[in-house]
C-alpha positions as a Python dict, from the first residue, in 0.01 Angstrom:
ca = {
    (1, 'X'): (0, 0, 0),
    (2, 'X'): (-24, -187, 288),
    (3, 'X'): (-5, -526, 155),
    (4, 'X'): (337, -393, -37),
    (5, 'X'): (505, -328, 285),
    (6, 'X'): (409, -629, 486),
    (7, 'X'): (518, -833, 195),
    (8, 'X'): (845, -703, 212),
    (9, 'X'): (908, -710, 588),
    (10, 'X'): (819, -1087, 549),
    (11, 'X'): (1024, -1133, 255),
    (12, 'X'): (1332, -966, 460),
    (13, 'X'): (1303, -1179, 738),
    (14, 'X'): (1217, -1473, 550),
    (15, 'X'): (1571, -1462, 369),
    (16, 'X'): (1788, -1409, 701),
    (17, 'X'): (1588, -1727, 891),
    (18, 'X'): (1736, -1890, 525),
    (19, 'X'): (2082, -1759, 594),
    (20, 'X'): (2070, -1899, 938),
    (21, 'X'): (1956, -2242, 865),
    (22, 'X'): (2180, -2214, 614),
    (23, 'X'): (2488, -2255, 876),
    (24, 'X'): (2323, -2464, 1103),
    (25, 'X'): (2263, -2769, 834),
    (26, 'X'): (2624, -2669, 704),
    (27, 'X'): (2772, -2697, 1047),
    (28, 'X'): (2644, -2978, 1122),
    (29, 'X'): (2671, -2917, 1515),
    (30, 'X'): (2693, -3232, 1725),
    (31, 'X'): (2362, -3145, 1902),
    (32, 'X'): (2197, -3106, 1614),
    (33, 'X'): (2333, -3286, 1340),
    (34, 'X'): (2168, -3280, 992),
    (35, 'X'): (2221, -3623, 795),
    (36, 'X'): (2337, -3604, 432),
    (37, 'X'): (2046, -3737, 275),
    (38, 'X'): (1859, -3407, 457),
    (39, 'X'): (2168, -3184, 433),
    (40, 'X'): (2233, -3213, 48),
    (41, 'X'): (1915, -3144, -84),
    (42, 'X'): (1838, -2837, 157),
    (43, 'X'): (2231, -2691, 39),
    (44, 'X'): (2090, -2753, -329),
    (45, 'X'): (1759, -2578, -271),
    (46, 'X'): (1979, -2317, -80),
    (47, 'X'): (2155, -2283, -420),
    (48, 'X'): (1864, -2277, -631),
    (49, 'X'): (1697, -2007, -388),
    (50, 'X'): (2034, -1784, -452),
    (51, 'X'): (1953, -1816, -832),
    (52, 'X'): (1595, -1694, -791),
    (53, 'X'): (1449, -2057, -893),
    (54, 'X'): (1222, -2075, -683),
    (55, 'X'): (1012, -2380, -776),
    (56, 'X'): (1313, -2607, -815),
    (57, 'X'): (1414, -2524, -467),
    (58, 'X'): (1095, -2666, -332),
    (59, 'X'): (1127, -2940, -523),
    (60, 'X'): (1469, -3035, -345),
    (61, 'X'): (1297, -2970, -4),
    (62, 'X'): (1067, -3231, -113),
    (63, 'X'): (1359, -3478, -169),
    (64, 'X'): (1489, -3375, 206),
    (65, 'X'): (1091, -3460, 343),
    (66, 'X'): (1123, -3796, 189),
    (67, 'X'): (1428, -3940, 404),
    (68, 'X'): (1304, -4179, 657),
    (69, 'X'): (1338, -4154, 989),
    (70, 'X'): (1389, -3764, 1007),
    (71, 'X'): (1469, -3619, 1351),
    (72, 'X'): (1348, -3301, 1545),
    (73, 'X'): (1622, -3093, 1442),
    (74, 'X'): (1584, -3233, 1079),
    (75, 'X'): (1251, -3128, 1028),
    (76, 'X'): (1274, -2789, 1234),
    (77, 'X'): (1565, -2679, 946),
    (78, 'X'): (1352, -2814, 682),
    (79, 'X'): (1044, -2598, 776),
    (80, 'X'): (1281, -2302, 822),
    (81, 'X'): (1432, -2381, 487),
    (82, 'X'): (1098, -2438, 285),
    (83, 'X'): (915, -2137, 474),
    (84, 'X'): (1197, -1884, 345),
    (85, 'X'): (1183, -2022, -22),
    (86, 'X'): (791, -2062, -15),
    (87, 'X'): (756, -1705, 99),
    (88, 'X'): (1021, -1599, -191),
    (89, 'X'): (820, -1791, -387),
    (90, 'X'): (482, -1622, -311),
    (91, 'X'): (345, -1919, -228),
    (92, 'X'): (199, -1733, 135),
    (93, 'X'): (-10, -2070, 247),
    (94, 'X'): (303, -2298, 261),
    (95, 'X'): (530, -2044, 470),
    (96, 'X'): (323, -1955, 678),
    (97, 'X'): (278, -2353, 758),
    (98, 'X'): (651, -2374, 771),
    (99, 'X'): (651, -2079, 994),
    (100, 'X'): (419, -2197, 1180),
    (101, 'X'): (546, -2517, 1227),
    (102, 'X'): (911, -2381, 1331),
    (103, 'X'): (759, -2143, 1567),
    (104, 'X'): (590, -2472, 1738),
    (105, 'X'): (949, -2629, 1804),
    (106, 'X'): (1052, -2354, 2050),
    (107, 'X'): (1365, -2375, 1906),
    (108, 'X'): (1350, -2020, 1759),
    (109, 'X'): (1564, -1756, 1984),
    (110, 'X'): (1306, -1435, 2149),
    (111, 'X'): (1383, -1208, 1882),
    (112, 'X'): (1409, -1452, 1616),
    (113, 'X'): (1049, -1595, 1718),
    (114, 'X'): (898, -1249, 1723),
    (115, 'X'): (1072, -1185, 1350),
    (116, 'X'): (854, -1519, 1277),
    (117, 'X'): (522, -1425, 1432),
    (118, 'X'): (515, -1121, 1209),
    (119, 'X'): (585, -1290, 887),
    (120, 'X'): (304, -1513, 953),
    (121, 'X'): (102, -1256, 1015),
    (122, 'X'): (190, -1102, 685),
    (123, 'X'): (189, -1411, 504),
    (124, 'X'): (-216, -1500, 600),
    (125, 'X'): (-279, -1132, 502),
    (126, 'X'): (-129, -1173, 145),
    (127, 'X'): (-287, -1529, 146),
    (128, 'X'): (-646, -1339, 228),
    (129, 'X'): (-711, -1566, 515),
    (130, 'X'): (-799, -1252, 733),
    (131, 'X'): (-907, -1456, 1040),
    (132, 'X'): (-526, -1607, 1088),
    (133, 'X'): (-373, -1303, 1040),
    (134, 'X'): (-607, -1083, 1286),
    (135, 'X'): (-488, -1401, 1518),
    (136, 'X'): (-106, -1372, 1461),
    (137, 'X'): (-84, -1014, 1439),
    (138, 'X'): (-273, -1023, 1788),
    (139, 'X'): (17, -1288, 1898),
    (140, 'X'): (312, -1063, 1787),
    (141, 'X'): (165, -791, 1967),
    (142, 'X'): (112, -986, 2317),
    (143, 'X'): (504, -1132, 2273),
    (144, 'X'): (630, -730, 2274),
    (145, 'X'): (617, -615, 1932),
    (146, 'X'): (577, -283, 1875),
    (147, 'X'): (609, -279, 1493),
    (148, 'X'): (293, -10, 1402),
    (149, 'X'): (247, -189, 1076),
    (150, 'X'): (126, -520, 1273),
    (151, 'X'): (-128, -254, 1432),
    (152, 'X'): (-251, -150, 1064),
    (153, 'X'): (-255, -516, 933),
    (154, 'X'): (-501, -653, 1230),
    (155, 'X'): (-698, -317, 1183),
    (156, 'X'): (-737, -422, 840),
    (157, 'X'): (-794, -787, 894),
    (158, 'X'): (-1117, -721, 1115),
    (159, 'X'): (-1216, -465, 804),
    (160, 'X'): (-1121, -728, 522),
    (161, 'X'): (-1351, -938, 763),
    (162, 'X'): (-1660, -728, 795),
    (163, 'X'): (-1578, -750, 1150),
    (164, 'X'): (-1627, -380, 1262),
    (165, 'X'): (-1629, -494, 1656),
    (166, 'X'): (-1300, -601, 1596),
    (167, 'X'): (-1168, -274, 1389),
    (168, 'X'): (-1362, -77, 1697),
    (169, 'X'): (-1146, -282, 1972),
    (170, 'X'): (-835, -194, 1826),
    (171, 'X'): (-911, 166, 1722),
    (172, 'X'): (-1118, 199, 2018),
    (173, 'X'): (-1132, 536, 2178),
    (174, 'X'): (-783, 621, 2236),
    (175, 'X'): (-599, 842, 2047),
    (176, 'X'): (-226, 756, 2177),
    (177, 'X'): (-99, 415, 2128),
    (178, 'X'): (215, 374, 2278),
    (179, 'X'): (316, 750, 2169),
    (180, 'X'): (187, 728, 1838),
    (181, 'X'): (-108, 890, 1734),
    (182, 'X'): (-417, 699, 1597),
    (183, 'X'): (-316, 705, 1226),
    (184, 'X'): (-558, 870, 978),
    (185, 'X'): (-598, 548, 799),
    (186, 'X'): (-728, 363, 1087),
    (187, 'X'): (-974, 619, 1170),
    (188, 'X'): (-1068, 608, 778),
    (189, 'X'): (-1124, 244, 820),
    (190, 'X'): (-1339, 244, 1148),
    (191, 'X'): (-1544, 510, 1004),
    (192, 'X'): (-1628, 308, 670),
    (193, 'X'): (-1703, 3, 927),
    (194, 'X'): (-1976, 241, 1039),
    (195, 'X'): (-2093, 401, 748),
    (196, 'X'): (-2133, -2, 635),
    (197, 'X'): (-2321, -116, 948),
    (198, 'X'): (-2562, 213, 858),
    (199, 'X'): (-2474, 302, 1244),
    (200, 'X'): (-2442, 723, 1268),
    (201, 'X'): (-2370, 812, 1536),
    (202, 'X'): (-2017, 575, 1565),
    (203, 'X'): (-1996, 701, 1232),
    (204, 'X'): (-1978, 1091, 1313),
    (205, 'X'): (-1773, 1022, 1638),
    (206, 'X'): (-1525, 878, 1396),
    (207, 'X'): (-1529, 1152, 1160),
    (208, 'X'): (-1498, 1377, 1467),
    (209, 'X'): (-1184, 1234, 1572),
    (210, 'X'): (-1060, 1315, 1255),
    (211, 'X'): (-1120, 1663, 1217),
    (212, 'X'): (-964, 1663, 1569),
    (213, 'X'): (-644, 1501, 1458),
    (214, 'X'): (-659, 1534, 1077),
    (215, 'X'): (-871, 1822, 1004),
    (216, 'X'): (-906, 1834, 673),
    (217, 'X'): (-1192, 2034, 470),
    (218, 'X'): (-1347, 1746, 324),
    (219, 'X'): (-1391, 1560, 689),
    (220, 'X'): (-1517, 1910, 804),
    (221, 'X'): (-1783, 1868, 484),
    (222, 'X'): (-1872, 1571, 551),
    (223, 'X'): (-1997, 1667, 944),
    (224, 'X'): (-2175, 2006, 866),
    (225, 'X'): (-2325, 1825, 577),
    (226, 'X'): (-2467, 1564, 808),
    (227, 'X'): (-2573, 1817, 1073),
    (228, 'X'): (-2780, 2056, 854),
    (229, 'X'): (-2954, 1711, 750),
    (230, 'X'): (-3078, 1588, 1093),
    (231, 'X'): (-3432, 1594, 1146),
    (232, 'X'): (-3542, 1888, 1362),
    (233, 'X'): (-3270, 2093, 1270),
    (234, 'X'): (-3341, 2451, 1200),
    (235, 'X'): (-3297, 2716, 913),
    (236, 'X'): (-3242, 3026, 1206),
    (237, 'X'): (-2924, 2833, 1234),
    (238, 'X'): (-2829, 2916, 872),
    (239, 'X'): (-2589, 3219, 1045),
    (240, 'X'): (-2438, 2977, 1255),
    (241, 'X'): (-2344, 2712, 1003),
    (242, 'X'): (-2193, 2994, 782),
    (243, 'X'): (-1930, 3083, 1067),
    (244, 'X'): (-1869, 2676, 1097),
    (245, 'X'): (-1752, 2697, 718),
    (246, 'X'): (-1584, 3029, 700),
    (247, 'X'): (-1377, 2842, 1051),
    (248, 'X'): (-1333, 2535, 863),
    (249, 'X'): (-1232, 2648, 451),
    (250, 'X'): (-1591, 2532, 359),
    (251, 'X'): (-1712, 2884, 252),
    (252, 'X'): (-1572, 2901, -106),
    (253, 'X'): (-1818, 2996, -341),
    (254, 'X'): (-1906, 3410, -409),
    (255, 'X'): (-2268, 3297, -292),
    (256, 'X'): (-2166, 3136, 46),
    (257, 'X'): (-1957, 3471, 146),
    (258, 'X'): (-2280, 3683, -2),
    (259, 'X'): (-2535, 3525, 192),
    (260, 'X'): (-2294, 3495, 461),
    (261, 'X'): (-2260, 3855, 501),
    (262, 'X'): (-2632, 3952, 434),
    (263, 'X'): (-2768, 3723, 719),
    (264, 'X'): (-2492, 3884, 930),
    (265, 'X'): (-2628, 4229, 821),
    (266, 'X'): (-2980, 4106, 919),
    (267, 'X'): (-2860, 3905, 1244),
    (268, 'X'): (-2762, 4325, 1325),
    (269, 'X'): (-2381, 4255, 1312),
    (270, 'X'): (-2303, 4480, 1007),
    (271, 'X'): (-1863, 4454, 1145),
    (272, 'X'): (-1913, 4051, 1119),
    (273, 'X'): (-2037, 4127, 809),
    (274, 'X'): (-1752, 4333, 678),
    (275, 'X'): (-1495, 4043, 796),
    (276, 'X'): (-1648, 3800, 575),
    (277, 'X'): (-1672, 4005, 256),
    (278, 'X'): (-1339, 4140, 337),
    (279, 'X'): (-1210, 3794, 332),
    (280, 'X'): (-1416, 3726, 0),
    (281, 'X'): (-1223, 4013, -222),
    (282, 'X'): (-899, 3863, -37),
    (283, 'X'): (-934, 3528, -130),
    (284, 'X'): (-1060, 3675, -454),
    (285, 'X'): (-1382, 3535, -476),
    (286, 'X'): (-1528, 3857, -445),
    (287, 'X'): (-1454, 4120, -689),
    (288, 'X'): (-1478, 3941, -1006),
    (289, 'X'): (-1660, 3792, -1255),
    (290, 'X'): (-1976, 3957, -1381),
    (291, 'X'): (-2109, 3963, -1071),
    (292, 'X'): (-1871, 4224, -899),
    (293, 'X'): (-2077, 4516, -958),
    (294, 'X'): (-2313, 4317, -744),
    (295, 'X'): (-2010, 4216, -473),
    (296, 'X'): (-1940, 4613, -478),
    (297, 'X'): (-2324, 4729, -384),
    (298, 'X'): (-2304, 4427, -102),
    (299, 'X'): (-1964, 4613, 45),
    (300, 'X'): (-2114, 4971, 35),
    (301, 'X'): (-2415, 4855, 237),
    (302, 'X'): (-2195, 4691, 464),
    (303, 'X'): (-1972, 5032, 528),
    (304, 'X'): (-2277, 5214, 550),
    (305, 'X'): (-2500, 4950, 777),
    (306, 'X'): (-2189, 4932, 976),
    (307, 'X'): (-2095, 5353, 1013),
    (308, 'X'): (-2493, 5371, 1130),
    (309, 'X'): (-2461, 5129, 1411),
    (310, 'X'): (-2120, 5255, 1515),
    (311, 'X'): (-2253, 5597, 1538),
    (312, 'X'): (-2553, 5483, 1710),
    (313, 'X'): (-2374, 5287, 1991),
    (314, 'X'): (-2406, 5454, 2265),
    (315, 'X'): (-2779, 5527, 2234),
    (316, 'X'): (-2776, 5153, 2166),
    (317, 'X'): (-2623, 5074, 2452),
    (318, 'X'): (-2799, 5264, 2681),
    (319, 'X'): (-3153, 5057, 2590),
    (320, 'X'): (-3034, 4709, 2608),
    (321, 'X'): (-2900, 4786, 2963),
    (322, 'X'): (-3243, 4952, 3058),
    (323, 'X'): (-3420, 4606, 2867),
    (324, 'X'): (-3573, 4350, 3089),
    (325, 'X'): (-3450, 4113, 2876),
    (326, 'X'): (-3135, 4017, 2829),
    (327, 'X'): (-3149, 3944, 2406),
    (328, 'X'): (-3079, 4327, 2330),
    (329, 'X'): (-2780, 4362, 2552),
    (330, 'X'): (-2612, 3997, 2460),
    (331, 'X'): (-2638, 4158, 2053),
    (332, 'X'): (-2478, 4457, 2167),
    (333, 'X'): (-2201, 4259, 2339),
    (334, 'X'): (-2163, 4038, 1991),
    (335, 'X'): (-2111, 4319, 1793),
    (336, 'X'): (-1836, 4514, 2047),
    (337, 'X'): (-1637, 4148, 1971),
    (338, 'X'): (-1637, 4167, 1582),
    (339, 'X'): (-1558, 4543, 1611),
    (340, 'X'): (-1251, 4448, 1822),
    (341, 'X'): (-1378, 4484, 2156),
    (342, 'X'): (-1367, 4136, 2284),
    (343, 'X'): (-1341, 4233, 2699),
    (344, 'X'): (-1630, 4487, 2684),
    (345, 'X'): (-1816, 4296, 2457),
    (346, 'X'): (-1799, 3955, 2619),
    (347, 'X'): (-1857, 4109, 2938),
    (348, 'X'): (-2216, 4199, 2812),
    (349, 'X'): (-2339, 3882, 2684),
    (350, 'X'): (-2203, 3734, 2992),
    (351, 'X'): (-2394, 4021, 3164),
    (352, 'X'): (-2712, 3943, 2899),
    (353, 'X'): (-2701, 3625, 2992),
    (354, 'X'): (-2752, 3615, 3339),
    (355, 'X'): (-3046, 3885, 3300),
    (356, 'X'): (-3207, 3615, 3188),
    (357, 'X'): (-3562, 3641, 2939),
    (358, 'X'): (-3396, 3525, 2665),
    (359, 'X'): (-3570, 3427, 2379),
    (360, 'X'): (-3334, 3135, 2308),
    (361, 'X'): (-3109, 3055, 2587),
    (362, 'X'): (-2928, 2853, 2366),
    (363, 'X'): (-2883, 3020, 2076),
    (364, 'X'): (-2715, 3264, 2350),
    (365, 'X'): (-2493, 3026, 2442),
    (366, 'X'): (-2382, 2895, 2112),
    (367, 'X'): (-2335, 3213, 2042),
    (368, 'X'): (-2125, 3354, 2340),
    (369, 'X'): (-1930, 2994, 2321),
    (370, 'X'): (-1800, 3081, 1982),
    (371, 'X'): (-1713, 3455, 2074),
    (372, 'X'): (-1498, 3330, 2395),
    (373, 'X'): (-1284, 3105, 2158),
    (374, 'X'): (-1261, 3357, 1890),
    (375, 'X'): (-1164, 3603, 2179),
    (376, 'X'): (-898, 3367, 2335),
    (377, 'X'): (-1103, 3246, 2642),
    (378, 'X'): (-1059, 2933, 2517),
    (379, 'X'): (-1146, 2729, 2873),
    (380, 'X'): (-1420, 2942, 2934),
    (381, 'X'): (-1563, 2923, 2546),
    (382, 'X'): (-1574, 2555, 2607),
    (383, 'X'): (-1760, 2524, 2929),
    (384, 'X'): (-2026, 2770, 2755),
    (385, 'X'): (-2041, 2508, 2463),
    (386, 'X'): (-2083, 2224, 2668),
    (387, 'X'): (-2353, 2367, 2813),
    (388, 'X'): (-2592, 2388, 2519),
    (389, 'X'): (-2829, 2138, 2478),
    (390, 'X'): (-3068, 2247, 2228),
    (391, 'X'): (-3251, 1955, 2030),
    (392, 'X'): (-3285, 2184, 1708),
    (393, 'X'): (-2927, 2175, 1620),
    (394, 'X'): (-2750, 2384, 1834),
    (395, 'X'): (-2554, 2184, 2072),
    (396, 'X'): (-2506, 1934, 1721),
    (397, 'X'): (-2320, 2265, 1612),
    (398, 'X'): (-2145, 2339, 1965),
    (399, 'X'): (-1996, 1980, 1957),
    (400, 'X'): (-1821, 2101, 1671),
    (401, 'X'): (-1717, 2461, 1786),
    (402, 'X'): (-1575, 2240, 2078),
    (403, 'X'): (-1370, 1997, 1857),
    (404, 'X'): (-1235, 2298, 1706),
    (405, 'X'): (-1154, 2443, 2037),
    (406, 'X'): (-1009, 2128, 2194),
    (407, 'X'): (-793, 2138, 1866),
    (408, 'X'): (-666, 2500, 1928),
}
């Protein structure tokens, strides 16, 4: 697709630089006067250009190279003249020498030079000689041009050149180039440069600009995927990852939103539990099949696990406060938020976690992260997250939570 498009931008501008040394050989200005021997053969391959044959037009520009003694001017409107009808032509190599070699004169107006400078740059690319094109798309961008597609054609030079440095320059760590967003493409490209060098971690800290920017499920895939894979990581997490997929549209199978829902039942958050199979029958993945007897017994222990607890709050309640440790209160405090008490209930993990004696500080944490941005403390959610450092793959899984919340 690319290609396509720079093809034609070239071809456009190649056909008005033909137009205008068109006139100027025609003219035959008294600065810069064109002999016959040079005029009459560039006015015939003029012609032939109009009638689309191509290779006979060259073939007249050849008969204008051979007159003897040809000035400046002479062989400035011959280059101009041969670079349009090579480019029509598809013959990339010889514009972009005649380009080239026009551009060298000075002659060209600001404008009109920057028009050339991109068609060379397009002309290398179609011509596969990567390295001159990285080079002139680099030139048309230090002369003031602010075409994006230049931008995509040197990103795709360094790629086309295995030169991932170069891709990584250009993409580089920005996400606003001159108001414009770093395109998905781009960010596709620098993260296949990395996946191709075998280097991860630039890898993942592509893909996580693009579930920043582009979140799509598929990118989302690809970085839980990757996490649940790291060495170290653990299976306790299995909760955790769950509520990264339901977040994301990853959960989509009726055995994802069962075992969802039963670890949440174990976990002792029977109304967390009730959201997700809620959402199952909704998106009807639940509810059907042969299995929705099964689905059905899974949402009656869920009512019933979750009419127990309710009833059994206040007692509860009353023994995590009066617990040295502050595990039992920060569970009680989860649960008041997926019952729809997000003030009271974040206002006992918070009160959990400074008692302290946790078992996993931070599991806590991941955990009380996720609950401030579900509960709209977004700023607060993601200093919580930043502070989890866990090498068993929970702060891997509160960098995401915090992509997510940057996102929000």
């Amino acid at each position: 697709m690319i290609g396509f498009n720079i093809l034609r931008a070239g071809a456009l501008a190649a056909a008005l630089l033909l137009a205008s040394a068109g006139t100027a050989f025609a003219q035959g200005a008294d600065a810069n006067t064109v002999r016959p021997e040079v005029g009459k053969p560039l006015q015939a391959a003029e012609a032939l250009y109009k009638a689309k044959k191509y290779r006979e037009a060259l073939a007249k520009i050849a008969e204008a190279d051979a007159a003897a003694g040809r000035t400046a001017y002479e062989n400035y409107i011959i280059e101009r003249t041969r670079g349009s009808i090579a480019a029509a032509a598809g013959d990339h190599n010889t514009a972009a020498r005649a380009f080239e070699a026009v551009i060298a004169t000075g002659r060209a107006s600001g404008s009109e030079q920057l028009k050339l400078v991109q068609a060379v740059a397009g002309l290398h690319y179609h011509a596969k000689d990567y390295a001159k094109a990285a080079q002139w798309a680099l030139r048309y961008q230090k002369e003031g041009g602010a075409d994006p597609a230049m931008r995509t054609v040197l990103v795709q030079s360094y790629y086309l050149m295995n030169d991932c440095n170069g891709v990584s320059r250009v993409v580089g760590g920005a996400d606003d180039h001159n108001g414009r967003r770093t395109s998905e493409q781009e960010l596709q490209i620098l993260a296949n440069c990395y996946s191709r060098q075998k280097d991860d971690s630039g890898y993942v800290a592509a893909i996580e600009r693009l579930v920043t920017h582009y979140p799509k499920k598929e990118y989302w895939t690809d970085l839980l995927n990757r996490v649940q894979r790291k060495s170290g990581f653990s299976s306790r997490l299995s909760l955790d990852v769950f509520r990264l997929k339901l977040e994301t549209g990853n959960l989509t199978s009726a055995n994802d939103y069962l075992e969802m829902a039963q670890l949440a039942i174990q976990a002792g958050f029977p109304a967390e539990a009730k959201k997700v199979v809620d959402r199952g029958y909704a998106e009807k993945v639940l509810g059907v099949g042969k299995e929705a007897e099964r689905h059905q017994r899974l949402r009656d222990l869920t009512l019933k696990t979750l009419a127990e607890a309710t009833s059994n709050r206040d007692r509860i309640e009353n023994e995590a406060l009066a617990d040295k440790s502050g595990d039992a209160l920060f569970g009680v405090g989860y649960s008041f938020v997926t019952e729809g008490a997000p003030q009271k209930g974040l206002a006992l993990m918070e009160r959990g976690l400074k008692k302290g004696g946790l078992r996993r500080p931070d599991d806590a944490k991941l955990l009380l992260g996720i609950a401030q941005l579900k509960s709209g403390a977004r700023a607060r959610g993601l200093q919580t997250l930043r502070d989890v450092h866990g090498k068993d793959g929970t702060s891997d899984l509160a960098r995401l939570w915090i992509l997510i919340g940057q996102r929000a």
